[in-house]
C-alpha positions as CSV (number, residue, x, y, z in Angstrom):
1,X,198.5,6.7,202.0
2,X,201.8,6.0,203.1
3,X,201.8,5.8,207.4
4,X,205.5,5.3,208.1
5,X,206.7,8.0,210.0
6,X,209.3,9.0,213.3
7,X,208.6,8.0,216.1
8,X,209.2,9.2,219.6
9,X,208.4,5.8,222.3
10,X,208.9,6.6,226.1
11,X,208.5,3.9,228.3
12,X,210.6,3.7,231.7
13,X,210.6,-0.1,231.4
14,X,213.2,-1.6,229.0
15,X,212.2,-4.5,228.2
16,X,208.9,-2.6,227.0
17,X,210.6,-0.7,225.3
18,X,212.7,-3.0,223.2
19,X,209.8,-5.1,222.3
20,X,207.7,-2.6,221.2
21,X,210.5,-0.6,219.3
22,X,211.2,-3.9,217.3
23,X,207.8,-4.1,216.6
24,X,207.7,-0.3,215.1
25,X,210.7,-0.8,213.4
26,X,209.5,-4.1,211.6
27,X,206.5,-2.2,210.6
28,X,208.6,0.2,208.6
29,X,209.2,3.2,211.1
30,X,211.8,4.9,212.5
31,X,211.9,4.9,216.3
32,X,214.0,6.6,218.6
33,X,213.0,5.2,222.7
34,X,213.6,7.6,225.5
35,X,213.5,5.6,228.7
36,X,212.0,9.2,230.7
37,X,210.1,11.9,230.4
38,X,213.4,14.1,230.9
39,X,215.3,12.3,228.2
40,X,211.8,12.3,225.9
41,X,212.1,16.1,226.4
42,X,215.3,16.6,225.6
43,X,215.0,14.8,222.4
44,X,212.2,16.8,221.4
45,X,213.8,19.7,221.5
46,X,216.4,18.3,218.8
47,X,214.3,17.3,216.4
48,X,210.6,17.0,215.2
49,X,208.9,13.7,215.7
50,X,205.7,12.3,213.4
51,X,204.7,10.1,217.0
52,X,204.9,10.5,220.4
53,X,203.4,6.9,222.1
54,X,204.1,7.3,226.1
55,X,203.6,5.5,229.2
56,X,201.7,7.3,231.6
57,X,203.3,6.4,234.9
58,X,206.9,7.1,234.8
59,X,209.1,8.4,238.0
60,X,209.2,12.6,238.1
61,X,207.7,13.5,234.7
62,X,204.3,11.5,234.2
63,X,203.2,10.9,230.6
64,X,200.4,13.8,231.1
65,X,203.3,16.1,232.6
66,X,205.3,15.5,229.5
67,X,202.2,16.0,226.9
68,X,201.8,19.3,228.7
69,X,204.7,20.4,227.9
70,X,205.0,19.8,224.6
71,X,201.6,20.7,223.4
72,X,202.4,24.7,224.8
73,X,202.3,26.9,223.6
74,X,199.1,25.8,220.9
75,X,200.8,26.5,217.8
76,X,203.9,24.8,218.6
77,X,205.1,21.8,216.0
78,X,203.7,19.1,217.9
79,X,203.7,15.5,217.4
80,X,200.6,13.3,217.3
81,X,200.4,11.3,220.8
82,X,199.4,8.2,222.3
83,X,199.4,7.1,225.5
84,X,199.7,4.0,227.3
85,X,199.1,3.0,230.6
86,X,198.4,0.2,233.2
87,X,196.1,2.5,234.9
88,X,193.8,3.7,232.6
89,X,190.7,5.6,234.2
90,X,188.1,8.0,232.4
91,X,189.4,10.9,234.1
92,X,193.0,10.2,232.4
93,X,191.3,9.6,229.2
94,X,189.5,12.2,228.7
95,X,192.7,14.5,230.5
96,X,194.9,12.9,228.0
97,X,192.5,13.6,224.6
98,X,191.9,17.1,226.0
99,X,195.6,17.7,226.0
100,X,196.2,16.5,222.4
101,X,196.6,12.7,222.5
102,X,194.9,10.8,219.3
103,X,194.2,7.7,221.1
104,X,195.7,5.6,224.3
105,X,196.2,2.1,225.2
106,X,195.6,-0.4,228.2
107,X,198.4,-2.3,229.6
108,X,198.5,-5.2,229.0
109,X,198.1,-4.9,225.1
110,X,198.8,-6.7,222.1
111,X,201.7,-5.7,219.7
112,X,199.1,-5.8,216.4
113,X,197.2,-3.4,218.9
114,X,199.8,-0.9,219.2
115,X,200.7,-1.2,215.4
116,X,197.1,-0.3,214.4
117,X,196.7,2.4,216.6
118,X,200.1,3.9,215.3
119,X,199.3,3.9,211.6
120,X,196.2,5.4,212.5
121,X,197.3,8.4,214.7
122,X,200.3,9.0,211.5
123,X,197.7,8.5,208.7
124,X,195.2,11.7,211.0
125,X,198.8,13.5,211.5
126,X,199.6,13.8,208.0
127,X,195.4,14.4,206.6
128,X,195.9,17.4,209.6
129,X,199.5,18.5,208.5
130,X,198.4,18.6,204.6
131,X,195.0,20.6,205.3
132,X,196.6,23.3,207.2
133,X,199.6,23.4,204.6
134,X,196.5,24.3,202.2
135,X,194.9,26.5,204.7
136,X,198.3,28.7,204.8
137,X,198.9,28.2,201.2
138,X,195.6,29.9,200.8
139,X,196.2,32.7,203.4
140,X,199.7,33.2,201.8
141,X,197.8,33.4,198.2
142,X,195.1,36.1,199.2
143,X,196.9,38.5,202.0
144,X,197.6,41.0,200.1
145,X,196.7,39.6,196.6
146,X,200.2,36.7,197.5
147,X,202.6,39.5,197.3
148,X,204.8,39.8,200.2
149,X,206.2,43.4,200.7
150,X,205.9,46.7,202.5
151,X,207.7,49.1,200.4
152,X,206.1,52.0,198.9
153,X,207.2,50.7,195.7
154,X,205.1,47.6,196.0
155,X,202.4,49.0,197.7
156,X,201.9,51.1,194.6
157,X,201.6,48.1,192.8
158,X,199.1,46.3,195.4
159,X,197.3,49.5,195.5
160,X,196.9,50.2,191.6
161,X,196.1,46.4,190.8
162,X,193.1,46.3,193.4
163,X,191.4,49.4,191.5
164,X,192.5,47.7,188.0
165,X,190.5,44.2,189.3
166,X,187.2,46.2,189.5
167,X,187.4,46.5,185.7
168,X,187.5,44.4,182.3
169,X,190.6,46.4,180.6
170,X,193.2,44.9,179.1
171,X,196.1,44.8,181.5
172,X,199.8,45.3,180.8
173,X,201.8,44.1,183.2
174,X,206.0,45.3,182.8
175,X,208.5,43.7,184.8
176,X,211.9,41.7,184.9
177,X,212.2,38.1,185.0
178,X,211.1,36.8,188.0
179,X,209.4,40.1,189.4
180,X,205.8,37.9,189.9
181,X,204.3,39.0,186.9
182,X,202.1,35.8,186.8
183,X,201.2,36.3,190.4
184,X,200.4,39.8,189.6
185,X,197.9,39.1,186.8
186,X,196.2,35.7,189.6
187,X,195.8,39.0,192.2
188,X,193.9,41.0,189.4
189,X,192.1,38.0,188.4
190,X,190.6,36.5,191.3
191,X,189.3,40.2,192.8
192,X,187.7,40.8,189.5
193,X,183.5,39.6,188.8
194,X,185.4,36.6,187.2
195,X,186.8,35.1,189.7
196,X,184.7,32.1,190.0
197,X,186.2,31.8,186.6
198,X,189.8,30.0,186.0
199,X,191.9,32.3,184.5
200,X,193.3,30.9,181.5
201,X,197.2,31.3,181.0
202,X,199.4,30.7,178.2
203,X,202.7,31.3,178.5
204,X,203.8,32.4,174.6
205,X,207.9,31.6,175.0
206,X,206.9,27.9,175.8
207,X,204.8,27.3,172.6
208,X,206.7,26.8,169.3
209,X,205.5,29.5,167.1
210,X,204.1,26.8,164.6
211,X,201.6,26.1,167.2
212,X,200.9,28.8,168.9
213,X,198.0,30.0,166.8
214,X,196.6,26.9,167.3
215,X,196.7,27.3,171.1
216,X,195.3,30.5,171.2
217,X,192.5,29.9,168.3
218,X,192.1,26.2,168.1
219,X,191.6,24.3,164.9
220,X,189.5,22.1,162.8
221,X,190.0,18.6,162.2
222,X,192.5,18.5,159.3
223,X,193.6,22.0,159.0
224,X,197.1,21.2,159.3
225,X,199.3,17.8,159.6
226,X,198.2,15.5,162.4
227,X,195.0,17.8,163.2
228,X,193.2,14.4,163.4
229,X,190.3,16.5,165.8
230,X,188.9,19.6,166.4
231,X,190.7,21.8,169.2
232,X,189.2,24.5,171.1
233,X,191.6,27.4,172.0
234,X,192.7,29.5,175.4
235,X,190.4,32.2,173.7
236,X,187.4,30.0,173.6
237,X,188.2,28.5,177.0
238,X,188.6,32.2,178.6
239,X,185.1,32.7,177.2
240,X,183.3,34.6,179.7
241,X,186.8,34.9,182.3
242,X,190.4,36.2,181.8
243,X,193.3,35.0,180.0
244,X,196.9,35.6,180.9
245,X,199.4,36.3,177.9
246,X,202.7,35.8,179.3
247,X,206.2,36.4,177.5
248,X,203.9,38.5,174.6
249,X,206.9,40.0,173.1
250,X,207.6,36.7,172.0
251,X,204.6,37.1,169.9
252,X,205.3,37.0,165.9
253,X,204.1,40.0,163.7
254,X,201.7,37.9,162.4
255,X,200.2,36.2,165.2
256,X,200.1,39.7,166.9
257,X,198.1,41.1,163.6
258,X,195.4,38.2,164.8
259,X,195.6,39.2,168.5
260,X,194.8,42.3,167.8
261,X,191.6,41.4,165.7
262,X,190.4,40.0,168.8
263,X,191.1,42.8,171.4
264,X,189.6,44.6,168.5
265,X,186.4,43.3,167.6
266,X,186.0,40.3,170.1
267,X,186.0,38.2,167.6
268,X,188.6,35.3,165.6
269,X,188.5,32.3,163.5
270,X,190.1,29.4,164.9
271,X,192.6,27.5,162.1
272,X,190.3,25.8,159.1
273,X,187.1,27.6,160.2
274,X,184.9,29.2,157.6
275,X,182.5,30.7,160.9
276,X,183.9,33.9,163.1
277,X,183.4,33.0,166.4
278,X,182.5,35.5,169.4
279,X,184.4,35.7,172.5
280,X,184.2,37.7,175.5
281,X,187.1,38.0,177.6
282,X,189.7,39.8,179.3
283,X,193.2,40.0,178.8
284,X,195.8,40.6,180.6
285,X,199.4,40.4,179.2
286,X,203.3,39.8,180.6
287,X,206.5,41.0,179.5
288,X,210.0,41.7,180.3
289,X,210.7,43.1,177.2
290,X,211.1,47.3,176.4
291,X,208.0,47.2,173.9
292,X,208.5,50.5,172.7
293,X,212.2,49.6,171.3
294,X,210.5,46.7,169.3
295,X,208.3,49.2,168.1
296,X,210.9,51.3,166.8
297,X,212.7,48.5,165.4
298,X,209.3,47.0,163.8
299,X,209.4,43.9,165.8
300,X,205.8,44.4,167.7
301,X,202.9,46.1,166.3
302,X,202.2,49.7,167.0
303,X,198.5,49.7,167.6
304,X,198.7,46.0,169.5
305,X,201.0,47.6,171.8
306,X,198.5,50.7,172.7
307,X,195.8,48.2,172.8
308,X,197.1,45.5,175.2
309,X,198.7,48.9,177.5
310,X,195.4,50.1,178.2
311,X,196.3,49.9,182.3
312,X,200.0,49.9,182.4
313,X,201.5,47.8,185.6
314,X,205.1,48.4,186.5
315,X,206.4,45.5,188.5
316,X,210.2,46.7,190.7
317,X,213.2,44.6,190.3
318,X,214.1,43.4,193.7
319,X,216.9,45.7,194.0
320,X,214.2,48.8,193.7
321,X,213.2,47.7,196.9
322,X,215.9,45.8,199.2
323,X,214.0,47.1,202.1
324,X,211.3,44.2,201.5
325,X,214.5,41.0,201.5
326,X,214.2,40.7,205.0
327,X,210.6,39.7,204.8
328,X,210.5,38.0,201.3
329,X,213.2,36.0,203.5
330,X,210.9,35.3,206.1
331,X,208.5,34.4,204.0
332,X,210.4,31.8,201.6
333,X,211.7,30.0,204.9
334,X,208.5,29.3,206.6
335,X,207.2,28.2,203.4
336,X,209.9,26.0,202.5
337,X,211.0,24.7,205.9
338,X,207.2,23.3,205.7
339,X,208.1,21.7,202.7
340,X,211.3,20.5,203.8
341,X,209.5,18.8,207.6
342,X,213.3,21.3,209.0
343,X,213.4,23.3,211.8
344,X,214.5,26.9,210.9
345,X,213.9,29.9,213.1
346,X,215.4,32.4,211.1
347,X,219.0,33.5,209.2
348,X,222.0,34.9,211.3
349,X,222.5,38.2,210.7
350,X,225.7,38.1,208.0
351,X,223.9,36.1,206.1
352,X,221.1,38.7,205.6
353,X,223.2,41.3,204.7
354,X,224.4,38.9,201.8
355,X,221.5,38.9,201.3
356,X,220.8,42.2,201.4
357,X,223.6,43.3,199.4
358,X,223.2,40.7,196.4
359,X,221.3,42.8,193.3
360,X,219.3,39.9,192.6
361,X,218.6,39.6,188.9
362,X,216.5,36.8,189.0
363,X,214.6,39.0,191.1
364,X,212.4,37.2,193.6
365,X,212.0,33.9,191.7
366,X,215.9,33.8,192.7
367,X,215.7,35.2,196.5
368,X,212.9,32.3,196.5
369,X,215.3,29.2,195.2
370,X,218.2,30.4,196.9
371,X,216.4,30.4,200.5
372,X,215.2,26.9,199.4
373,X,218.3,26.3,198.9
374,X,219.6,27.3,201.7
375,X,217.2,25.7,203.9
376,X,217.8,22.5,202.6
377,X,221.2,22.5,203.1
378,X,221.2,24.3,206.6
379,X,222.4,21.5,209.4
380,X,221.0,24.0,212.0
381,X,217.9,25.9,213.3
382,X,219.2,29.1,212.0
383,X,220.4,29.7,208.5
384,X,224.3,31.1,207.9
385,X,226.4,31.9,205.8
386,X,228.0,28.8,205.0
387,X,223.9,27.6,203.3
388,X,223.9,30.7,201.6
389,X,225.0,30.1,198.1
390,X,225.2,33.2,195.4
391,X,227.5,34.1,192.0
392,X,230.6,34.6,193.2
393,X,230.5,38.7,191.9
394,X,231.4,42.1,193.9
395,X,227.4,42.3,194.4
396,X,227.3,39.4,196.6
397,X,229.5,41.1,199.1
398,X,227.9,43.4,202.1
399,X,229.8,46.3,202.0
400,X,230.4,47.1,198.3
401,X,233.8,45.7,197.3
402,X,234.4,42.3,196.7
403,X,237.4,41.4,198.4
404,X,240.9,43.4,199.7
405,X,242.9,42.6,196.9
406,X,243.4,45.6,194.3
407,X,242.6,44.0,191.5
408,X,239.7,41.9,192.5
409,X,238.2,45.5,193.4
410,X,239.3,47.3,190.0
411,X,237.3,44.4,188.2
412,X,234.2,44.7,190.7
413,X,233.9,48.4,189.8
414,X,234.6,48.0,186.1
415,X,232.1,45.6,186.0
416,X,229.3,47.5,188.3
417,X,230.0,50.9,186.3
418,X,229.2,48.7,183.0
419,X,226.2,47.4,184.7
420,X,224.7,50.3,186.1
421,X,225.5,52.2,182.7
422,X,223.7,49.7,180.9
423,X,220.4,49.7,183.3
424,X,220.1,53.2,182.6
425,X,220.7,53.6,179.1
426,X,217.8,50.6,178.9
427,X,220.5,47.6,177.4
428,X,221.0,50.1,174.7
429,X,224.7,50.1,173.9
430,X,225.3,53.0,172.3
431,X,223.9,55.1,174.9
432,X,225.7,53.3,177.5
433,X,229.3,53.0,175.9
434,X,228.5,57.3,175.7
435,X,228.0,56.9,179.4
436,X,231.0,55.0,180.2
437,X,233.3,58.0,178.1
438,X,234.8,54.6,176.1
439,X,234.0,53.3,172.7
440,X,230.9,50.8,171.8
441,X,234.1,48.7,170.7
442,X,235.4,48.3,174.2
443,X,232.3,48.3,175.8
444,X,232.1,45.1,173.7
445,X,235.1,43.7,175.5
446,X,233.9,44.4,178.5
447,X,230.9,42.8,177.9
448,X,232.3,39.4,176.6
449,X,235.1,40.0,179.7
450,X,232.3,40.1,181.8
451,X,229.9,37.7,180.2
452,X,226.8,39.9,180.4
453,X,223.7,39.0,178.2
């Protein structure tokens, strides 16, 4: 494990504290010296150190003074500590360990000494900083099945999918990209009687279709070019649990004839078998995709379709329900200033109605990487607008219109009206140039005009 880290040495005697600095420094750490408790203070306030290593007796703030302060309130960022002093008693032992300090040192001590001691109280920092990174990580996963909202729209959703868990139905889960379709069919998973179960996932748009049957089914040694063993598929892995079809409108007609076999009769024959082989499982699928226009079009099999939708879930676009930004926001910055080892309180306030505003059509998987992003990038404890970087369309803007020039504002509208046309009429042009009172032919040049997929 790597022990390097900042440190923070407070000493009011300097040729202490240029020894020992030197020493800290040679070892491979960074070390800032503060020669008070004052000046110790002060640059704890600025920035997060990995160390704190303080001298005890020091003129108006004493070491213990100092750890006081800096270990309130409890679930304050707070550095791991270690105290030296020329005094050392059991009382101020035991004061300083009960306060929050890893270990201390007698004065006079040797420079090894202090080197040991310091990789030591890092190496315990970091093991303490990593579990309670899992412990959130957990509470973040199960409060509310992961998914962060307060809407009625999403409560629906939270609502519907803890009923759904109790059950072994097949699952369709409907959303745009990035909606948490995945994390969606993890919340029904792990409240279901399976849960001690992993819950196998395959995600179909990431698997050629050549092997994709494979994946699912598994094969026999020499069923196909370099099958040079036997492979068991998701299917036989999910034996007994759940597995997680994502993308399945990616699915071709005749891998979907095989799928449903199995939702069918529980049963398939993985690739070169002769032997059916029984499986018990539950699946539950993901897709973006309007199933019921590939039907009509004869992309995706009528009675697959009916079978995976037993329970239809609905996931909201992130514009359905802007009232939950704010504490997706919230949510994404605590979790990734963590990551990042910054210190960021919160986002100014034009910044969240940017935020607020944007139409997000990457959904929350984009809120998510743009407050990464953003916190990355911010130089201060509070995000603004300067970290906050989005397409540069009308959306973006609070307030509606893009800019005060005419014709950036003529363009804004021409392209919202096309936009909002063809969410209702479901990407269908037709229906959406009838709309728009123009011509499928220049609701073509609109669309290159505005690059929309």
């Amino acid at each position: 494990m790597d022990t390097r880290g900042s440190i923070l040495l407070v000493d009011d005697e300097e040729r202490i504290l240029k020894t020992l600095s030197r020493a800290l420094r040679d070892d491979g750490h960074d070390v800032v010296v503060a020669s008070s408790g004052e000046r110790a203070l002060a640059l704890l306030d600025e920035r997060d150190f990995d160390l704190l290593v303080v001298d005890n007796r020091m003129p108006k703030l004493s070491g213990l003074e100092l750890i006081r302060n800096i270990v309130e309130p409890p679930d304050a960022p707070c550095p791991a500590i270690v105290m030296m002093t020329a005094h050392a008693t059991i009382e101020s032992a035991i004061e300083a360990m009960k306060l929050g300090a890893s270990d201390y040192l007698q004065k006079p001590f040797d420079v090894e000494e202090l080197l040991v001691v310091a990789r030591r109280a890092l190496e315990n920092r970091k093991l303490r900083t990593e579990h309670r990174y899992l412990l959130n990580e957990q509470k973040t996963q199960f409060n509310d099945y992961g998914i962060v909202g307060s809407s009625t729209a999403i409560q629906g959703v939270i609502d519907k999918l803890g009923r759904v868990a109790q059950s072994k139905s097949t699952v369709l889960i409907i959303g745009e990209t990035g909606t948490g379709k995945e994390l969606v069919a993890r919340a029904i998973h792990d409240r279901s009687a399976e849960r001690d179960m992993p819950l196998i996932k395959v995600n179909c748009a990431a698997i050629p279709e050549t092997l994709l049957e494979s994946e699912l089914f598994g094969h026999l040694k020499g069923a196909f070019t370099n099958a040079t063993a036997n492979k068991k598929g998701k299917f036989s892995l999910a034996h007994g649990s759940s597995i997680f079809l994502d993308e399945i409108g990616l699915m071709s007609l005749s891998l979907q004839a095989k799928l449903l076999r199995v939702l069918q009769e529980r049963e398939f024959e993985p690739l070169g078998a002769e032997t059916t082989e029984k499986v018990d499982v539950r699946v539950i699928a993901a897709t973006n995709r309007n199933l019921q226009k590939m039907m009509a079009a004869g992309e995706f099999q009528q009675d697959l379709y009916y079978r995976l939708s037993v329970i239809p879930l609905e996931i909201p676009p992130l514009r359905a329900r802007r009232e939950d930004i704010p504490g997706l926001v919230e949510h994404f910055i605590d979790k990734h200033r963590r990551r990042a080892g910054k210190h960021i309180e919160g986002v100014a306030d034009e910044a969240l109605d940017l935020l607020n505003a944007y139409d997000w059509p990457g959904n929350v998987r984009e809120l998510e990487n743009t407050i990464e992003r953003a916190v990355v990038l911010s130089d201060g404890p509070v995000i603004g607008l300067a970290s906050v970087s989005l397409p540069d369309t009308g959306a973006t803007k609070p307030g509606g219109l893009p800019s005060t020039k005419l014709h950036a504002n003529i363009e804004w509208a021409e392209k919202e009206s096309i936009r909002q046309a063809l969410e209702k009429a479901q990407g269908v042009k037709k229906d959406a140039a009838d709309a728009l009172g123009i011509s499928q032919r220049a609701l073509s040049y609109y669309l290159k005009k505005f690059d929309f997929d």
